[in-house]
Structure formats: structure tokens, C-alpha cells
C-alpha positions in Angstrom: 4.4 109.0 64.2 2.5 106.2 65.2 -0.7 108.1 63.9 0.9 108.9 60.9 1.2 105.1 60.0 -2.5 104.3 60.8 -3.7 107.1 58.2 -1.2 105.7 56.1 -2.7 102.4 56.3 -6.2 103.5 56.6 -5.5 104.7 52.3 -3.8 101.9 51.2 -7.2 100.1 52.6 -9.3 102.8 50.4 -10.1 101.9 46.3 -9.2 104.0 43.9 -12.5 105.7 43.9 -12.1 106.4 47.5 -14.8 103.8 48.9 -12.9 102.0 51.8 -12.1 98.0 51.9 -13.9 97.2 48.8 -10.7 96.0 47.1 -7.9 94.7 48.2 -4.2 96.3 47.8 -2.2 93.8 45.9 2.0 93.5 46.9 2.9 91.7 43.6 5.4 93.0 41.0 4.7 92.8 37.1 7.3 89.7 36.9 5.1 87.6 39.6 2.0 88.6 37.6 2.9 87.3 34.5 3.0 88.8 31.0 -0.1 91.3 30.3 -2.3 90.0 27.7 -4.4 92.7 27.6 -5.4 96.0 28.9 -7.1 99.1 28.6 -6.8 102.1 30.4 -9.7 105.1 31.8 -9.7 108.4 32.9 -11.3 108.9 36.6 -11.4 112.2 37.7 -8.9 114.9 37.0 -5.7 113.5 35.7 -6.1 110.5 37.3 -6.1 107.4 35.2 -6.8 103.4 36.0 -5.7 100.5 33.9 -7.1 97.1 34.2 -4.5 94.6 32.9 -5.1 90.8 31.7 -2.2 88.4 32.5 -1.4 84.7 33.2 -3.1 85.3 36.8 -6.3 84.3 36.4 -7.5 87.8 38.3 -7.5 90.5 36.7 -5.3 93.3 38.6 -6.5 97.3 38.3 -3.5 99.9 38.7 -3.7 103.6 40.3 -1.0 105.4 37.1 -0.8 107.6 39.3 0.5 105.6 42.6 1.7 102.4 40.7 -0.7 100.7 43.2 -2.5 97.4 42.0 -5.6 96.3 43.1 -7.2 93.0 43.4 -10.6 91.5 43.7 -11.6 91.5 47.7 -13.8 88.1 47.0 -10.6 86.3 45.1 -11.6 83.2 47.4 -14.8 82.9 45.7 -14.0 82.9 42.6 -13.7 80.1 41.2 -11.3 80.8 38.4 -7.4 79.4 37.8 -6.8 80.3 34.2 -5.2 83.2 32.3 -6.8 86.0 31.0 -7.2 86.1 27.1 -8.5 90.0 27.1 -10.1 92.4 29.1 -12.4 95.4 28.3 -14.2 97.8 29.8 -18.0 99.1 29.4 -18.1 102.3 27.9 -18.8 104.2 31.5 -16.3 102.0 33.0 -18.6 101.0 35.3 -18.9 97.2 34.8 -15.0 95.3 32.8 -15.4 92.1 31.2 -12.7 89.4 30.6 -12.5 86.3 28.3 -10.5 83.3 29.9 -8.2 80.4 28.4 -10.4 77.9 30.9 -13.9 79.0 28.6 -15.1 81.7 31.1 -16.5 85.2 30.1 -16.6 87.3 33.6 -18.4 90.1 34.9 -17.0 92.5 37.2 -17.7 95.7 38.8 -15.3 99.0 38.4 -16.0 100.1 41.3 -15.5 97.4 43.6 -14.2 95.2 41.7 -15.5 92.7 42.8 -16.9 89.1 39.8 -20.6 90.2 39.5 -21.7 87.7 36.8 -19.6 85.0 36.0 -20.5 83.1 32.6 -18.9 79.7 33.3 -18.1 77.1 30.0 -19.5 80.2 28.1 -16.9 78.7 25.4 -15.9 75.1 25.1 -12.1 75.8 24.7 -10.4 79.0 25.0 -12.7 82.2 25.4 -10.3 85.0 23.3 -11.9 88.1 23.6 -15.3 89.9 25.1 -16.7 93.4 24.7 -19.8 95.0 26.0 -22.4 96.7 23.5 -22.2 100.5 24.1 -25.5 100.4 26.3 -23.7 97.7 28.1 -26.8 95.8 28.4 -24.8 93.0 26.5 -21.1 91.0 26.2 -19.7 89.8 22.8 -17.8 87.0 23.2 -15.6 84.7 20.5 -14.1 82.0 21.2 -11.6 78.8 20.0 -14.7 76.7 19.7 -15.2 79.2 16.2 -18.3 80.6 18.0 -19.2 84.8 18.9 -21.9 84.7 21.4 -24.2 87.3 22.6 -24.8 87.4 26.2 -27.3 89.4 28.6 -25.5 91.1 31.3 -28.4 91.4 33.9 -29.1 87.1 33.8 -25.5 85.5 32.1 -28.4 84.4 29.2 -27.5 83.5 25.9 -29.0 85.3 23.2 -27.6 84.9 19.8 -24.3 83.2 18.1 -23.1 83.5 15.2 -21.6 81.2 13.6 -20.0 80.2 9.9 -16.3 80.9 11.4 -13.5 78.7 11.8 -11.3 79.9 14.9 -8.7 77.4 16.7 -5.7 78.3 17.0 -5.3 82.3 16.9 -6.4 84.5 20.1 -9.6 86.1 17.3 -12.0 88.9 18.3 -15.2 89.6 17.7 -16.3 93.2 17.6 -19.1 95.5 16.5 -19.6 97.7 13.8 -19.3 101.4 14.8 -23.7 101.1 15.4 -24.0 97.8 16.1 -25.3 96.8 13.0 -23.2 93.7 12.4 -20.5 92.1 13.7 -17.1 91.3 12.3 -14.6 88.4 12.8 -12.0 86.8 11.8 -12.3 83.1 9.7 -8.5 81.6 9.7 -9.1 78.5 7.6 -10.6 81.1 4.5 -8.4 83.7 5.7 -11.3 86.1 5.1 -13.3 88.6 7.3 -16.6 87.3 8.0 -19.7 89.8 8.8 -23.0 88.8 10.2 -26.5 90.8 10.7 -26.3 91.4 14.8 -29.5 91.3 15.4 -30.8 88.2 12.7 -27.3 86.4 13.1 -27.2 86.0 9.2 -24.1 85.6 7.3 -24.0 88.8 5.3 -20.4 89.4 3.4 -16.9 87.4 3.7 -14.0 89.9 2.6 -10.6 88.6 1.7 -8.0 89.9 4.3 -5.6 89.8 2.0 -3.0 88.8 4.6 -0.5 86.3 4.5 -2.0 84.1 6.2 -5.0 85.1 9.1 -4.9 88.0 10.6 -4.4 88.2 14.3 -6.7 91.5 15.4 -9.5 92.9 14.3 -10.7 96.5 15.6 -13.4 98.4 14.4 -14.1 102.0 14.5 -16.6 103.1 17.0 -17.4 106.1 15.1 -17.2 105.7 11.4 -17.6 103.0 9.0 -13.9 102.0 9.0 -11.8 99.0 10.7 -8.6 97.9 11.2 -6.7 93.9 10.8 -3.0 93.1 11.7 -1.4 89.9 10.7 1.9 87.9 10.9 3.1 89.4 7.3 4.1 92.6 9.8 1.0 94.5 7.6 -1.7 96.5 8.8 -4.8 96.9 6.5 -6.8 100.0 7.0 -10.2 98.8 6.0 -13.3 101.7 5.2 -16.9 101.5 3.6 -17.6 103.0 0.5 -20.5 104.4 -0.4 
């Protein structure tokens, strides 16, 4: 019996992918978490799925569907982080999730161990509300409540472009890509329009009523086709497509 228990522990010690004491087993319940702000979910192997959840804890907390087990972050101490979570996404091969921070703070962190590989500290002034990665995942998108989306290397933490034009204060905005990267989309709330820019010149390129009432609070674009999505408070949501 006493055996038993040790293997038993020996698991719970073990990562989802199966690499031992790289994360650490987390004892909370949803209610002591917080709210979710935002998650995303992946497929590991099989049936087996992950979810990576944003919520008032300023760590973000990866769940086993299959076991209902959380997992934290095993270098929690050194991370010097005590705000909520605005979003969290992952790279397209899951290997590396980013998450935007109400203390200004877009951070790196590995899938696998999940451990904060790259934080971007003050990468916002205020509020940072959302961050993608680029579908290379060399690079992380980032808006914030300062109305600036900032491009940002993921091997250094460097800077590379903004893009600016955009007033966006008081609504959790995004800033996303088009489905090939071409431009990037967000969300102005003082025009309520939809401002696009040139990704890789930063240049203001089209402003598109949203036709809302009032600004709309998502934007998601296609990562296939020419087509996007807005939601807003008036309970609408606007299918948006390019016509050629």
C-alpha cells in the first residue's frame, strides 16, 4: 500500500507531458483562482487536451481536461508579477503561451515547463489587454490601454514596431493579424471605427465604421481567409469579409 502511495505521488510530481518536477501541481479550486479572463485550450497527444486559463491570479494556471489537475509555474517565486491576467494565448505549436497583464507586463512562457522565459516588463504604460504571437512565433502582438499595439521580438524582449493612430482606455481591445500577416487590425473607441495598419511599414491604411453602438469589445480575425469578426455592448455580432 505504502508503494502504491509513492507512485501515486511520484505522477502528481510529473507535467502533463510527462517530464518529472518541471511544474508544480497546484491544490486551488476555480473560486480561489478568481474569475477566468481568458483561455484557450490544445490538443496533446491522443484525446488528451490542456487549457491554459487567465484569471485574477497573476500566474497563469494550465489544466490536464482529462484529470482536472492544474498546474503552476515551478519558479512562481521569481517572478516578479502581482497583477491579473488580461488574456492569454498560445503559439501556434503550443510550444511557447504569452499573456498580457493589468500591471503593463507582456510574458513569455514555456509549454512545456511552464516556466516565465521572457518577461517584457512596463511593455505598456497602463493595462496590457491582449498579446498574440505571429504564426512563426518569432514575434508577440501586444495592445494596450496606453492606445498602443507593439511588436515585440521573442528571442531578445526588443521592440520592433507600434502602431499607433488608436485611441484605447477603457475597453480590454485586441490587436490581431490579418489571416497573412499583412496588416493588423484594432479597435479605436473614441471613432468607434476599426483601424488597419501596414504590419510591416506601420502605416495607417483604412479606418472602417463598426457600426456598433458604441465600440466594440473583441475583435478576431480569420486565420485562414480574408474575413473577421467584432462583438459589441449592442448584444450584435458583425461578420466582417473582403471583397474583391
Amino acid at each position: 500500500m505504502a508503494e502504491q502511495e509513492k507512485e501515486e505521488e511520484k505522477k502528481q510530481e510529473q507535467q502533463p507531458n510527462g517530464n518529472r518536477k518541471a511544474t508544480k501541481r497546484a491544490e486551488t479550486t476555480e473560486e480561489e483562482e478568481g474569475k477566468k479572463n481568458s483561455q484557450q485550450r490544445r490538443k496533446r497527444n491522443g484525446d488528451s487536451y490542456l487549457e491554459i486559463c487567465g484569471t485574477d491570479h497573476p500566474i497563469p494556471h494550465l489544466y490536464d481536461i482529462n484529470t482536472f489537475k492544474c498546474y503552476l509555474s515551478a519558479n512562481v517565486e521569481d517572478i516578479a508579477a502581482n497583477a491579473a491576467i488580461n488574456q492569454v494565448r498560445y503559439s501556434c505549436t503550443g510550444g511557447m503561451y504569452a499573456t498580457a497583464s493589468k500591471d503593463g507586463a507582456v510574458r513569455l512562457w514555456d509549454g512545456v515547463s511552464a516556466k516565465c522565459v521572457r518577461p517584457i516588463v512596463g511593455a505598456h504604460g497602463v493595462e496590457a489587454t491582449s498579446a498574440i504571437f505571429t504564426k512563426d512565433h518569432r514575434f508577440v502582438l501586444s495592445c494596450g490601454k496606453d492606445s498602443t499595439v507593439k511588436l515585440w521580438e521573442v528571442g531578445t524582449g526588443r521592440l520592433v514596431k507600434q502602431y499607433l493612430g488608436a485611441m484605447h482606455t477603457h475597453l480590454r481591445c485586441q490587436a490581431v493579424f490579418s489571416d497573412t500577416e499583412e496588416f493588423v487590425l484594432s479597435i479605436d473607441e473614441s471613432r468607434n471605427e476599426i483601424v488597419v495598419w501596414d504590419a510591416l511599414t506601420t502605416a495607417e491604411v483604412a479606418r472602417l465604421r463598426s457600426n456598433h453602438v458604441g465600440p466594440p469589445r473583441w475583435i478576431e480575425h480569420s486565420p485562414i481567409e480574408s474575413a473577421f469578426v467584432t462583438c459589441g455592448t449592442d448584444r450584435s455580432i458583425r461578420f466582417w469579409k473582403e471583397v474583391l
